[in-house]
KOLPARO-470452 format. One record per atom (N, C-alpha, C): x negated, y negated, z; residue in three letters. Coordinates in steps of 0.001 Angstrom, whole numbers, padded with zeros to 6 digits, always signed. Atoms other than C-alpha are relative to their C-alpha. Layout:
% KOLPARO-470452
XYZALA ...
END
This chain:
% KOLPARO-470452
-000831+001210+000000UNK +000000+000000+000000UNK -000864-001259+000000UNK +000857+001101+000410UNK -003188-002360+000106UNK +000034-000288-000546UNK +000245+000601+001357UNK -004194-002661-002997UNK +001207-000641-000794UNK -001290+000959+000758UNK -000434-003641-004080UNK +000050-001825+000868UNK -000371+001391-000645UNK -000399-006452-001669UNK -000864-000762-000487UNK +000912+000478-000223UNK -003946-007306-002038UNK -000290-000837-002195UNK -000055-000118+001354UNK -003066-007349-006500UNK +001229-001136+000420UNK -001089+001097+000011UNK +000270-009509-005596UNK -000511-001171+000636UNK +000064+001131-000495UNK -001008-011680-003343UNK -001049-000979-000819UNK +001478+000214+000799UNK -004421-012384-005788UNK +001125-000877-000957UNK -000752+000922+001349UNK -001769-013777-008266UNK +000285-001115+000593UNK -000750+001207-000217UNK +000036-016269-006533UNK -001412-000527+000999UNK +000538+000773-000331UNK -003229-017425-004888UNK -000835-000380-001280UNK +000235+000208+000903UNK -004833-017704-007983UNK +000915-001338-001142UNK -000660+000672+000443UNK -002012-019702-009092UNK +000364-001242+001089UNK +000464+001169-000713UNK -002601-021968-006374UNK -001201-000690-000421UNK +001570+000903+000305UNK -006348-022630-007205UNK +000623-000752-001519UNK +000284+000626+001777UNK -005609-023427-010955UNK +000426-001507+000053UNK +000171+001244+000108UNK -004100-026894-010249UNK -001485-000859+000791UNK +001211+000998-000208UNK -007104-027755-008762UNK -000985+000104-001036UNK +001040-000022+001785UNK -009270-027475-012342UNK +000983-001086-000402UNK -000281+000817+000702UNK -009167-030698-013808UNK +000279+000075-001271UNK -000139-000637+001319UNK -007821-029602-017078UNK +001374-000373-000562UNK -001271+000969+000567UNK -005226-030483-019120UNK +000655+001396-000813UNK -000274-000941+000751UNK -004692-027226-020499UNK +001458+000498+000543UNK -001636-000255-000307UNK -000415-026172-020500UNK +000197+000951+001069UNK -000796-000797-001430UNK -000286-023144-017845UNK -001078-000079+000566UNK +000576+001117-001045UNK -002894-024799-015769UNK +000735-000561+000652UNK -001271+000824-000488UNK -000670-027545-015282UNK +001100+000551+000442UNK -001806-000698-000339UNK +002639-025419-015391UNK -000429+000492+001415UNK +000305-000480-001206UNK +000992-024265-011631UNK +000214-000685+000687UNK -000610+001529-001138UNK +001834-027659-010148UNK +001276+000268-000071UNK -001241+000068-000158UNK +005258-026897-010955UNK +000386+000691+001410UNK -000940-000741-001524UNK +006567-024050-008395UNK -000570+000595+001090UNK +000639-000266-001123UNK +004777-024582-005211UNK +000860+000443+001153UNK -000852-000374-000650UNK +007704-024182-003202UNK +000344+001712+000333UNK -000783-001891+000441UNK +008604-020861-004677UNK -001753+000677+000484UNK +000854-000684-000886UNK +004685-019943-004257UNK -000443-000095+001331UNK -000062+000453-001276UNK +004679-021300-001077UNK +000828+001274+001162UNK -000627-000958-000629UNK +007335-018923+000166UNK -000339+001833-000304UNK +000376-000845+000227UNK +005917-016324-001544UNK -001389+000893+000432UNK +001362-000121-000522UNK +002509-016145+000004UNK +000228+000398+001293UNK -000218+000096-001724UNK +004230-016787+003664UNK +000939+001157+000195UNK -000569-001589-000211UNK +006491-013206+003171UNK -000978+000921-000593UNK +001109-000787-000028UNK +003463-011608+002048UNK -001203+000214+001022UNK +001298+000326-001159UNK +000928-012899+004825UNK +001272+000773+000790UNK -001229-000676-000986UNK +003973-011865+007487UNK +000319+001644-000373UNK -000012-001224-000206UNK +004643-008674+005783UNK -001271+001123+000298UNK +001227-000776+000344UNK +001120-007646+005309UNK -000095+000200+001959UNK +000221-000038-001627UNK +000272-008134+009371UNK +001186+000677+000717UNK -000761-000562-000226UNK +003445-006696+009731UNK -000054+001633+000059UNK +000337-001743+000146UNK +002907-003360+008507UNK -000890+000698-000737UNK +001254-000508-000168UNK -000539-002918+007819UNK -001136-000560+001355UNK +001171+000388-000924UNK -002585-005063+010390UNK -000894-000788-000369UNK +002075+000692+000250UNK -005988-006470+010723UNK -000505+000751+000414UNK +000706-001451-000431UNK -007861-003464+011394UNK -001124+000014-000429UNK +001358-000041+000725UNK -010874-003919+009211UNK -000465-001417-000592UNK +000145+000968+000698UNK -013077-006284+007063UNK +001024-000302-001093UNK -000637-000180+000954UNK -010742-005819+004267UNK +001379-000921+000209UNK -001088+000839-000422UNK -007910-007252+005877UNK -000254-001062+000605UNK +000703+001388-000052UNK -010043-010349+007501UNK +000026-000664-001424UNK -000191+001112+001270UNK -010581-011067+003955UNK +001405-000362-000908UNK -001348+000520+000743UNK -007066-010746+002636UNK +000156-001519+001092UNK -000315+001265-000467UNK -006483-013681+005344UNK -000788-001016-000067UNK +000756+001147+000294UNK -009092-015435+004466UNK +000215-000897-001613UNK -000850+000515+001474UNK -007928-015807+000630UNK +001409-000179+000700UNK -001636-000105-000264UNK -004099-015622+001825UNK +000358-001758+000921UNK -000008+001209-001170UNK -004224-018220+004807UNK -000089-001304-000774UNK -000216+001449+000475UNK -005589-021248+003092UNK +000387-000197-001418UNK -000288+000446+001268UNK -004130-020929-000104UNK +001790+000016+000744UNK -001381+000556-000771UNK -000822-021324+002012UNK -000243-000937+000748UNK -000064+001178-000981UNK -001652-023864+004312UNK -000620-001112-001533UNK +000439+000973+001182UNK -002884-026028+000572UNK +001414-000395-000513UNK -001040+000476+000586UNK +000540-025575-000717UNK +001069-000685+000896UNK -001188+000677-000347UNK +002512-026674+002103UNK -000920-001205+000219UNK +000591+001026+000166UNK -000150-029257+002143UNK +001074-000918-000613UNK -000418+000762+000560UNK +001171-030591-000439UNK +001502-000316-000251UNK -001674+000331-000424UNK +005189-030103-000015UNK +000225-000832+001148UNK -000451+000423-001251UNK +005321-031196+003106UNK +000233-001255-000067UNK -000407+001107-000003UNK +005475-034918+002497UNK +001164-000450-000666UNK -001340+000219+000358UNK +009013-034027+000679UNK +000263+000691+001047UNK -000871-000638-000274UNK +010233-032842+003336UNK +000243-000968+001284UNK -001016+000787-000622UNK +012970-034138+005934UNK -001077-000129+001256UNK +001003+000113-000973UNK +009600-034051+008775UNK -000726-000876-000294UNK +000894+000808+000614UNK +007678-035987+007172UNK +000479-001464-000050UNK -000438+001954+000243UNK +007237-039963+007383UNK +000784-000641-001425UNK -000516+000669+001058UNK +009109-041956+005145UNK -000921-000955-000700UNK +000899+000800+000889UNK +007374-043655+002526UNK +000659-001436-000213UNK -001032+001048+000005UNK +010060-046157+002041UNK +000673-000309+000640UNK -000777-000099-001151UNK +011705-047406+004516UNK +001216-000608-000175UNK -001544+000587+000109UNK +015417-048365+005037UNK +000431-001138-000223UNK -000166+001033-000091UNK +017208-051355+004107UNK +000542-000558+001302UNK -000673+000757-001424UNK +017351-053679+007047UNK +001144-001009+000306UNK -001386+000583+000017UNK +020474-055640+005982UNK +000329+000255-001614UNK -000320+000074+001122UNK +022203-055214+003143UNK +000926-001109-000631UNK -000300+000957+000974UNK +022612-057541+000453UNK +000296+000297-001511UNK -000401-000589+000940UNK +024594-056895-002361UNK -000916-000841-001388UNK +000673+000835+000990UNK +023143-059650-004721UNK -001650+000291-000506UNK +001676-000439+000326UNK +019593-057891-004589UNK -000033+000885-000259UNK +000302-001806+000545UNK +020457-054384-005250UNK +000108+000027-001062UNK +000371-000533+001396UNK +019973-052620-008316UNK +000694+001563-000027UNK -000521-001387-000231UNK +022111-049125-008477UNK -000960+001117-001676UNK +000226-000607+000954UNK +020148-046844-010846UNK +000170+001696+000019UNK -000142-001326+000031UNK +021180-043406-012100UNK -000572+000559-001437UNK +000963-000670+001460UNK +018831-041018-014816UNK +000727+001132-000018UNK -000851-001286+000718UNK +020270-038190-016618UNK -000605+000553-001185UNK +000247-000278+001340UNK +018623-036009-018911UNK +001148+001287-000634UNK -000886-000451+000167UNK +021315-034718-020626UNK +000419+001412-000738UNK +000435-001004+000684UNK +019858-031689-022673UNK +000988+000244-001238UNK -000821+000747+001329UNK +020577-032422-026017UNK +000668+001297-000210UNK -001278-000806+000705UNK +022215-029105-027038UNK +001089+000033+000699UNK -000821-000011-001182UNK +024538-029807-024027UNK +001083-000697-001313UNK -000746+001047+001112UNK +027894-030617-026310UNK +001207-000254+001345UNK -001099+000640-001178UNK +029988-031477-022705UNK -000266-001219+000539UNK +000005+001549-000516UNK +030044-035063-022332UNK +000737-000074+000915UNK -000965+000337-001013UNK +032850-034761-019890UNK -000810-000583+001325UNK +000650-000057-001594UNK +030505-033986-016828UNK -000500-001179-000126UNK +000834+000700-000201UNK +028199-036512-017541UNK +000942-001671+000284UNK -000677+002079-000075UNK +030892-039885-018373UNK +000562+000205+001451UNK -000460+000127-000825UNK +032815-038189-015363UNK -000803-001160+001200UNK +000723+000242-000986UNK +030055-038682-013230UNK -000264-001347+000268UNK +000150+000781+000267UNK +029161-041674-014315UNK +000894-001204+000252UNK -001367+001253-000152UNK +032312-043871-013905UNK +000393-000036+001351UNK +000078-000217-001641UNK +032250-042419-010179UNK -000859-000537+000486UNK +001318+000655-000500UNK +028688-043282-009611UNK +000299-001481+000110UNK -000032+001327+000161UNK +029233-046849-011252UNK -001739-000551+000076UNK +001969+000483+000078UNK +025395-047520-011628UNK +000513-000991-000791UNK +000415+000774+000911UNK +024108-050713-012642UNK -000594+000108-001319UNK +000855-000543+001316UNK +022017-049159-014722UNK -000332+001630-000249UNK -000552-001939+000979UNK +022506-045508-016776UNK -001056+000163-000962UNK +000847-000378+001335UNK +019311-044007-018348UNK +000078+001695-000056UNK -000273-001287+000134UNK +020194-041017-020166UNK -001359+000389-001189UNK +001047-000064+001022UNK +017723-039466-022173UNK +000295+001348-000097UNK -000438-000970+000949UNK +017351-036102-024853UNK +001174-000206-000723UNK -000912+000595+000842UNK +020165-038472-026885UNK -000350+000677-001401UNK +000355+000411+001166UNK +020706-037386-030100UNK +001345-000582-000865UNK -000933+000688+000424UNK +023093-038669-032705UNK +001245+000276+000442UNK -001187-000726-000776UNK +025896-036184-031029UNK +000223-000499+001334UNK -000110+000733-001607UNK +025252-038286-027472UNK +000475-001042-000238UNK -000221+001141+000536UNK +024915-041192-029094UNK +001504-000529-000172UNK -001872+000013+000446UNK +028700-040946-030328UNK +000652-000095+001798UNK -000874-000528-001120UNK +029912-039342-027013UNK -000136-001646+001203UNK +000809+000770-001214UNK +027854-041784-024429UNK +000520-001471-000604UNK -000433+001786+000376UNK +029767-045297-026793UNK +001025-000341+000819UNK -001252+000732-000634UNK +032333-044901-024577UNK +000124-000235+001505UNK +000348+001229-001421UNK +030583-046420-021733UNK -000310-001535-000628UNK +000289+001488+000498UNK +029904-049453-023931UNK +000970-001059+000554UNK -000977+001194-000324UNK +032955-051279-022469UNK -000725-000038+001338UNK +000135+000372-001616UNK +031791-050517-018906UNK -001729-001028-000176UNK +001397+000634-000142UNK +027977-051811-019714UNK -000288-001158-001338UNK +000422+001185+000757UNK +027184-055108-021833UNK -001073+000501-000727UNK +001596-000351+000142UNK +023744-054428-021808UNK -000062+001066-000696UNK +000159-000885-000328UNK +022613-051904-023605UNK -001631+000465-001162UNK +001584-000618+001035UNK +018724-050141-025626UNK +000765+001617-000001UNK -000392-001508+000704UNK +019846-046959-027839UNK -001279-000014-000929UNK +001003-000727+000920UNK +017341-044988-029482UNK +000106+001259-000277UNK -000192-001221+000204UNK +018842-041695-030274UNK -001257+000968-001190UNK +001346-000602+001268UNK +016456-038948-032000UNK +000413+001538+000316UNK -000061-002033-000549UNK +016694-034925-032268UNK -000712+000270+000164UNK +001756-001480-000203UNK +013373-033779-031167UNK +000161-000017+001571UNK +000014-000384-001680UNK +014554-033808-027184UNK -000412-001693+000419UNK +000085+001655-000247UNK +013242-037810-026799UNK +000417-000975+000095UNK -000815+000728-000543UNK +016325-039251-027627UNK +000061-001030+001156UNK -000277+000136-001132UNK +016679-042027-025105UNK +000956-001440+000096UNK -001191+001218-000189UNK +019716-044656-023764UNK -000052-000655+001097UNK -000244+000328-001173UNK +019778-047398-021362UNK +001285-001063-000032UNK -001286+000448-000228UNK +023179-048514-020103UNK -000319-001250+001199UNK +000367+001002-001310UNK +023225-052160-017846UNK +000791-000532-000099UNK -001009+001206-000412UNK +025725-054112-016402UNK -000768-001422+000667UNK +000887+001089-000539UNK +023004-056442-015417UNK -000817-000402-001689UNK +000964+000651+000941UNK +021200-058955-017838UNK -001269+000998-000690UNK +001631-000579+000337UNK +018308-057232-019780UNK -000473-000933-000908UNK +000894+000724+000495UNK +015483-059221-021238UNK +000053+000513-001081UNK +000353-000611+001033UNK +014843-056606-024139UNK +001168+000484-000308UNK -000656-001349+000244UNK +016741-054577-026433UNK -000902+000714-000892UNK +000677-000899+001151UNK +014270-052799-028203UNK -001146+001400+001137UNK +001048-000910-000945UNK +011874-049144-027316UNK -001125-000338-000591UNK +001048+000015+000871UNK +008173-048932-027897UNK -000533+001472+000158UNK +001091-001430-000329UNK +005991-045890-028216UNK -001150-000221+000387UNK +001340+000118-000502UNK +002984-045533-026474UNK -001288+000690-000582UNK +001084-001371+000706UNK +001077-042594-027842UNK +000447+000427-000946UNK -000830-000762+001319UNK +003519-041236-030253UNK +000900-000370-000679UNK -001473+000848+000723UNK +005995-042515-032884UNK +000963+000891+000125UNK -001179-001021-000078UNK +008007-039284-031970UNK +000628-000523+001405UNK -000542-000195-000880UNK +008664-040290-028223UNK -000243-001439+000646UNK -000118+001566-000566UNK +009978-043762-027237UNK -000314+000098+001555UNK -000032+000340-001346UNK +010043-045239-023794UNK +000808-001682-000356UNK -000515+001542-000129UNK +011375-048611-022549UNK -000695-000949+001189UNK +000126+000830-000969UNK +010378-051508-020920UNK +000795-001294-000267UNK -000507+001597+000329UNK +012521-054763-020330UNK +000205-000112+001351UNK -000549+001118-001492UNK +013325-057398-017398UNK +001510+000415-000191UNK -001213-000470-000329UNK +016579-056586-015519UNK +000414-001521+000806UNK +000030+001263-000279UNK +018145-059793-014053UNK +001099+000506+001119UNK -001143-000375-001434UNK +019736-058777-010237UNK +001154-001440+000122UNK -000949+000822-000512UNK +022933-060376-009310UNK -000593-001746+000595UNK +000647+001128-000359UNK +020707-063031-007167UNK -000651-000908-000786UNK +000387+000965+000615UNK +019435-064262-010217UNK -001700+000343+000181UNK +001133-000586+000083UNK +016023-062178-009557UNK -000448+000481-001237UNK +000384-000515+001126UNK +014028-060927-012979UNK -000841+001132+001296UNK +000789-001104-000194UNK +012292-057354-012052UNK -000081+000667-001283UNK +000642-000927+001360UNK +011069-055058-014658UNK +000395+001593+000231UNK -000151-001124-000409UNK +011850-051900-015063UNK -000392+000924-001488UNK +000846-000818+001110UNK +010063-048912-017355UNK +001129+001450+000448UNK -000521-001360+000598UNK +012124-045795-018884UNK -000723+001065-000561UNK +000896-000490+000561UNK +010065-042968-019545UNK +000446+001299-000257UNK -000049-001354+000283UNK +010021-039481-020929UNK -000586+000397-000722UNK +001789-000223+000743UNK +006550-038396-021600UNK +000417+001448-000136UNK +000199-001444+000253UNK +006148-034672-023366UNK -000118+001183+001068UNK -000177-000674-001024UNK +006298-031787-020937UNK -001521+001205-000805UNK +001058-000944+000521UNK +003004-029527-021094UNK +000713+001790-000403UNK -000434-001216+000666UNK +004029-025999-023158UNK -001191+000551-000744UNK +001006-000851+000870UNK +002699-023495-025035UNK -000423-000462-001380UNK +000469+000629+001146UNK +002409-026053-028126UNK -000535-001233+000372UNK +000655+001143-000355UNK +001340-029018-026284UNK -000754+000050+002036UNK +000524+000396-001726UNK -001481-029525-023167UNK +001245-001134+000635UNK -000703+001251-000680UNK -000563-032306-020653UNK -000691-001326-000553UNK +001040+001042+000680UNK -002993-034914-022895UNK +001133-000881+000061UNK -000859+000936+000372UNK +000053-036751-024100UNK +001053-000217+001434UNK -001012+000370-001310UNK +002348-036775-020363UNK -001346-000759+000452UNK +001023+000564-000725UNK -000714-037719-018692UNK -000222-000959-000144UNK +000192+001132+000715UNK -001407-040332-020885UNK +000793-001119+000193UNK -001045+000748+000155UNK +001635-041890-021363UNK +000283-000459+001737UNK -000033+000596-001378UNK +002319-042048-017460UNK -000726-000927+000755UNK +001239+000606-000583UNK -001039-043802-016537UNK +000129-001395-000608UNK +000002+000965+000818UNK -000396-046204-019343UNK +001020-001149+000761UNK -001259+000545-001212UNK +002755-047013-017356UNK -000419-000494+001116UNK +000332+000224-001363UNK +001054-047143-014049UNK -000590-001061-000112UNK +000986+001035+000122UNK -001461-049415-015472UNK +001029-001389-000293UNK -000996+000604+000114UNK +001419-051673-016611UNK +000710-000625+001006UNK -001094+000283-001798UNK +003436-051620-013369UNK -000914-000959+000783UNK +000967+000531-000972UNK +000153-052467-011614UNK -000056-001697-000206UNK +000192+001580+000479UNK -000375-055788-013724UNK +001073-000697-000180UNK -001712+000790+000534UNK +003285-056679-014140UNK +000450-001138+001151UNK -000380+000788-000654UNK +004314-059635-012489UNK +001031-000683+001174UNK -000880-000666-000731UNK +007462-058778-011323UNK +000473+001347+000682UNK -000382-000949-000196UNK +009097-056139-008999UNK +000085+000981-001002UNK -000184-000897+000490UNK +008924-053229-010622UNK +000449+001096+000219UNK -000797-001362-000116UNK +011054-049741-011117UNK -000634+001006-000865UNK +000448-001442+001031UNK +009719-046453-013092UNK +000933+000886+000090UNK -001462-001102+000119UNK +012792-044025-013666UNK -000314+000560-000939UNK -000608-000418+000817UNK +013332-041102-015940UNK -000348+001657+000635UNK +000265-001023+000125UNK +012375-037566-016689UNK -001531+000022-000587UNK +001871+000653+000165UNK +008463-037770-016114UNK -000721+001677-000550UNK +000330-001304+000668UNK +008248-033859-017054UNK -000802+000225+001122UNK +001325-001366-000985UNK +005557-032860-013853UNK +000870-000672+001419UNK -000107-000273-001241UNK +006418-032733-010269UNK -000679-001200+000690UNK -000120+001157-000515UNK +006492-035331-007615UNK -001712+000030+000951UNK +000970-000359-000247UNK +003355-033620-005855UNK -001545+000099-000672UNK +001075+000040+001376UNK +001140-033099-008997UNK -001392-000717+000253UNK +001264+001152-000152UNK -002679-034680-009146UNK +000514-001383-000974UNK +000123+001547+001012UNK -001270-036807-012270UNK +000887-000929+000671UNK -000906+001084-000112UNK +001669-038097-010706UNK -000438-000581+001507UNK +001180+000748-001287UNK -000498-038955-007398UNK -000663-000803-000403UNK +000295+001298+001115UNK -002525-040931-009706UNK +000482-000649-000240UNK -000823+000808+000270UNK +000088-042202-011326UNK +000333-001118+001484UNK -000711+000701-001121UNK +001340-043878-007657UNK -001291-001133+000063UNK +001179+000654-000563UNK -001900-044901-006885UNK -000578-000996-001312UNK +000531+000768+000839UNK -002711-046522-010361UNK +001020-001113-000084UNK -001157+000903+000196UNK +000813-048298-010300UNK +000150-000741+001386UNK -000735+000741-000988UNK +001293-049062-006754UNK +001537+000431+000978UNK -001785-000758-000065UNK +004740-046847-006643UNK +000006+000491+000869UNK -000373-001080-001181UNK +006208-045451-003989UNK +001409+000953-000357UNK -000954-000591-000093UNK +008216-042676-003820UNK +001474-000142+000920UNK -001332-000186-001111UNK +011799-042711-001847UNK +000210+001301+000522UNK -000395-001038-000760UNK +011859-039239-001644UNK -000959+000746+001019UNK +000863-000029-001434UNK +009168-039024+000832UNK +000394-000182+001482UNK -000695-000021-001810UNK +010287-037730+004119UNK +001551+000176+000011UNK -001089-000160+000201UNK +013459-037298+002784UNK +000900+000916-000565UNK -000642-001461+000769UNK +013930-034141+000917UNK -000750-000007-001609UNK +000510-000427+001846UNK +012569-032655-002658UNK +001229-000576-001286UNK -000872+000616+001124UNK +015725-033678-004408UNK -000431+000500-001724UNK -000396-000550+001492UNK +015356-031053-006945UNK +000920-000221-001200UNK -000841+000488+001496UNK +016458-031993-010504UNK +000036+001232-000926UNK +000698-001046+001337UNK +015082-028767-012474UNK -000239+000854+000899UNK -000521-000582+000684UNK +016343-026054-013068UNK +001756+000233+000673UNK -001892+000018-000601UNK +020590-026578-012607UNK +000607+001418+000392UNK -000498-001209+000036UNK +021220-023245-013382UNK -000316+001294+000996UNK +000885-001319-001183UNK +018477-021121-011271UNK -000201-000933+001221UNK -000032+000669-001547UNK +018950-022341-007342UNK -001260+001092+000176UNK +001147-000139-000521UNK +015402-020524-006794UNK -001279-000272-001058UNK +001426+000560+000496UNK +013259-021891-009256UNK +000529-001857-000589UNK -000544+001135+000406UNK +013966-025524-009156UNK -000783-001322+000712UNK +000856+001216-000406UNK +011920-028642-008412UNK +000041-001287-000691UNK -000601+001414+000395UNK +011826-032312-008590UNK -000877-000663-001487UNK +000711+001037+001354UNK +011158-033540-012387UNK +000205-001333-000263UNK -000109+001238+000654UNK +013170-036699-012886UNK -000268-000730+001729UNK +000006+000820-000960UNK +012462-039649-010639UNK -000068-001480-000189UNK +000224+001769+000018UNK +012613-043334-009933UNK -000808-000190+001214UNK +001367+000767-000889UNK +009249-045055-008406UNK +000644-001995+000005UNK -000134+001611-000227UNK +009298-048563-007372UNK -001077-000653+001037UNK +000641+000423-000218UNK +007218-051227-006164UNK +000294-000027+001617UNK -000772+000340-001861UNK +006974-052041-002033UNK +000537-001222+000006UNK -000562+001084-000284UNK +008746-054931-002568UNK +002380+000359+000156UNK -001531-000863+000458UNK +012291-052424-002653UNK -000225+000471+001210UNK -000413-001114-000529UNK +013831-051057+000057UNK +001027+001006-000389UNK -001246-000884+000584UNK +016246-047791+000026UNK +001082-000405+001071UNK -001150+000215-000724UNK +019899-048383+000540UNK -000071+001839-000332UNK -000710-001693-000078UNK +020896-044646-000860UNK -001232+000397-000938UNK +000247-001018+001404UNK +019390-041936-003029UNK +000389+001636+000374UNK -000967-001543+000050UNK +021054-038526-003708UNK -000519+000416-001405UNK -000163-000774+001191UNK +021196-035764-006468UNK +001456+000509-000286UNK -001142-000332+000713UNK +024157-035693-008277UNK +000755+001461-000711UNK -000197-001436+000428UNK +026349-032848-009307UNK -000418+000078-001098UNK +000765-000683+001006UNK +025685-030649-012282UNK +001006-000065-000760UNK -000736+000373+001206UNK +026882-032107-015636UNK -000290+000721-001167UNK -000033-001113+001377UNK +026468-028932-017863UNK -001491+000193-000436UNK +001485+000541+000508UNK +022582-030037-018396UNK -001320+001007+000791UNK +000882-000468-000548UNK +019518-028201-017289UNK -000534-000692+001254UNK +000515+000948-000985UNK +018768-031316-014980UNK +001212+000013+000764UNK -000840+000816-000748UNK +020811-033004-012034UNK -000383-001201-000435UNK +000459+001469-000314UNK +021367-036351-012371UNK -000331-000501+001462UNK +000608+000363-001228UNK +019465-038475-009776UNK +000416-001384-000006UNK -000195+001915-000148UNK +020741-042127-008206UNK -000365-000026+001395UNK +000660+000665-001027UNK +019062-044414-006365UNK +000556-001316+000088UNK -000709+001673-000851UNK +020512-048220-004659UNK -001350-000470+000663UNK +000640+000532-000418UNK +017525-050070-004310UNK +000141-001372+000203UNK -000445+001431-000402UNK +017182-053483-002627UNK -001168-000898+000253UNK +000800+000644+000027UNK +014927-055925-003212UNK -000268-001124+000797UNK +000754+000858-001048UNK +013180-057475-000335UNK -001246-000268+000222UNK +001368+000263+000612UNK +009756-059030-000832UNK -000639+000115+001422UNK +000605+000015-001531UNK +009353-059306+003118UNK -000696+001447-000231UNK +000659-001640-000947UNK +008842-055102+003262UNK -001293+000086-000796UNK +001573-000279+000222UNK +005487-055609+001175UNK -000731-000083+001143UNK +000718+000374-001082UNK +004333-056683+004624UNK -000016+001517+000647UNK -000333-001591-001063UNK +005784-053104+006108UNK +000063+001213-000631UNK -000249-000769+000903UNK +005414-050806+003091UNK -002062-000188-000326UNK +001459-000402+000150UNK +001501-049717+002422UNK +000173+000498-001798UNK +000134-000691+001500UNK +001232-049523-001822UNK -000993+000667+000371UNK +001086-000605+000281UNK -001054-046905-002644UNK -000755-000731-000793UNK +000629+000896+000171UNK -004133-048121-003658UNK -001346+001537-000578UNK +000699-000864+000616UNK -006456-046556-006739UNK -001630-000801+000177UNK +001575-000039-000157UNK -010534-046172-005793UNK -000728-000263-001628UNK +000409-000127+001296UNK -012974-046870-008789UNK -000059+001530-000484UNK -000264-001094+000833UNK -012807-043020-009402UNK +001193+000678-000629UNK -001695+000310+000267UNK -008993-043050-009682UNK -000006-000945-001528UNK -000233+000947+001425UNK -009540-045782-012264UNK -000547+000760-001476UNK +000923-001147+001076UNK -012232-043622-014129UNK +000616+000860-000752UNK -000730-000959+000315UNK -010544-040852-014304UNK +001228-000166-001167UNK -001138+000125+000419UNK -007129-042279-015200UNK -000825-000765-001251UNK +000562+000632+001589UNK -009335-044299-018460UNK -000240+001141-000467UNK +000646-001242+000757UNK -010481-040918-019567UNK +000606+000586-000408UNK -001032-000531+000484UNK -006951-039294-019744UNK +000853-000645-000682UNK -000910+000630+000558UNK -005534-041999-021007UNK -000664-000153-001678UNK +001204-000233+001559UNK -008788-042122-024029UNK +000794+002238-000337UNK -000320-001134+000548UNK -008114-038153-023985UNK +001684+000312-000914UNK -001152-000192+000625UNK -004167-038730-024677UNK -000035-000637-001918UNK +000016+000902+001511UNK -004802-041378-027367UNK -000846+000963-001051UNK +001075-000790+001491UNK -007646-039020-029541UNK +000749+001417-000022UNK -000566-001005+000288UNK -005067-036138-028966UNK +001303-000180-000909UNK -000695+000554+000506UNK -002473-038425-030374UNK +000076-000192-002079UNK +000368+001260+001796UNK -004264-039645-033836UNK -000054+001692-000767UNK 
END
């Protein structure tokens, strides 16, 4: 019965080490995804193994010596989603309607042909602002008949999964997308204009997801590009969509630290988005970042609108005081390095 444990457990620690190789290579990366799941999987193997074999020999010292800290690495790194853990963001201390911002993301998975779930949801929610993305001309149609509820609005429908729509009942500066790396996969950036008569900025994204036809060159890229953006942007800033990697990840740690972003769901729960369908393999892909100048009124995960994702909304509130009580992350010159090198590696994987 050793050698089975000692062959199972070798995998899923093995699939712990691999996100630590700086590499950009697709199931590399895909190892940042389901720490949770290996997480639990390591901790009923360590428990059964001592259970009903022992520590009796060298042999079994060393299973706990591989076993042990490749579990105490992964809850390393969960643990700051979870409801123990400090809050990264802290609460709004009065609420003021004229400063919030209600935002809800939705990727809607383009072969999804049930618009119901999604407008339902949507007209319940009442978001200021509605970014749906994987639009294609079949959304496009369905998703016009929020046009009465939102003024505002940037459409860019496409069939390759990139599709993307932003819905606003608030002022927007822009109506147009740009591409960053690729003429296949827009993004957005425009000024949002709060009730108070505040301009903030806010970036729409939905960078490539690493697969068996594409590394992470082009997500990586595209996110950093963003961060770098956020960092220099003048106004409050928001980052929302479907970022394709995990809230834990080295890139999207970077990412915080090159932008400044803080998470909300820190200390507050994982707020799994991915996978709707499988309740045990499911972790947080889409998200909205924001500057410390935001506190949280709400954020939740929304029911399940037929789509591979949950939609995710957040009620942020813009108070410039909590920069004083909110710690941005803050990128070292090797943070900067780094993030120039993936962002050079996305662009020469691009051309």
């Amino acid at each position: 019965m050793r050698p089975l444990f000692w062959v199972i457990s070798g995998v899923f620690v093995l699939l712990t080490v691999f996100p630590l190789i700086r590499t950009s290579i697709w199931w590399v990366r895909a190892a940042d995804f389901p720490r949770l799941q290996i997480a639990s999987a390591l901790a009923v193997l360590l428990a059964s193994y001592v259970l009903f074999i022992g520590v009796t020999d060298l042999w079994d010292v060393l299973y706990l010596i591989a076993v042990v800290p490749a579990l105490g690495l992964q809850l390393l790194r969960i643990f700051p989603y979870t409801v123990v853990a400090p809050n990264q963001v802290i609460n709004v201390s009065a609420h003021r309607s004229e400063n919030c911002i209600k935002i809800m993301i939705s990727n809607v998975l383009m072969e999804n042909r049930r618009s119901e779930g999604i407008l339902q949801v949507v007209r319940e929610v009442n978001p200021d602002l509605f970014l749906a993305v994987e639009t294609d001309d079949w959304w496009h149609k369905e998703l016009s008949s929020l046009d009465a509820l939102f003024p505002y609005r940037i459409k860019r429908p496409q069939d390759n999964y990139y599709g993307m729509e932003l819905f606003s009942k608030l002022e927007l500066e822009g109506d147009d997308v740009r591409f960053l790396l690729s003429d296949k996969i827009p993004s957005i950036r425009t000024g949002v204009r709060l009730p108070s008569g505040v301009w903030v900025e806010f970036f729409g994204v939905h960078p490539r997801p690493p697969d068996p036809d594409h590394d992470s060159e082009g997500r990586d890229g595209e996110l950093l590009l963003v961060a770098k953006e956020m960092r220099n942007s003048k106004r409050a800033a928001v980052v929302a969509g479907d970022l394709n990697d995990v809230a834990w990840s080295h890139t999207t740690r970077l990412f915080q630290r090159m932008s400044g972003a803080l998470d909300p769901r820190r200390g507050r729960g994982m707020f799994n988005s991915f996978h709707a369908s499988h309740p045990l393999l499911r972790w947080p892909l889409d998200h909205i970042f924001h500057d410390n100048s935001f506190t949280l009124v709400e954020l939740r995960r929304l029911p399940n609108i037929g789509s591979d994702h949950f939609p995710v909304y957040a009620e942020l509130q813009y108070e410039p005081k909590a920069e004083t009580e909110q710690d941005a992350p803050e990128a070292d010159q090797d943070d900067r390095e780094e993030a120039d090198e993936m962002i050079e590696e996305a662009r020469e994987e691009a051309t």
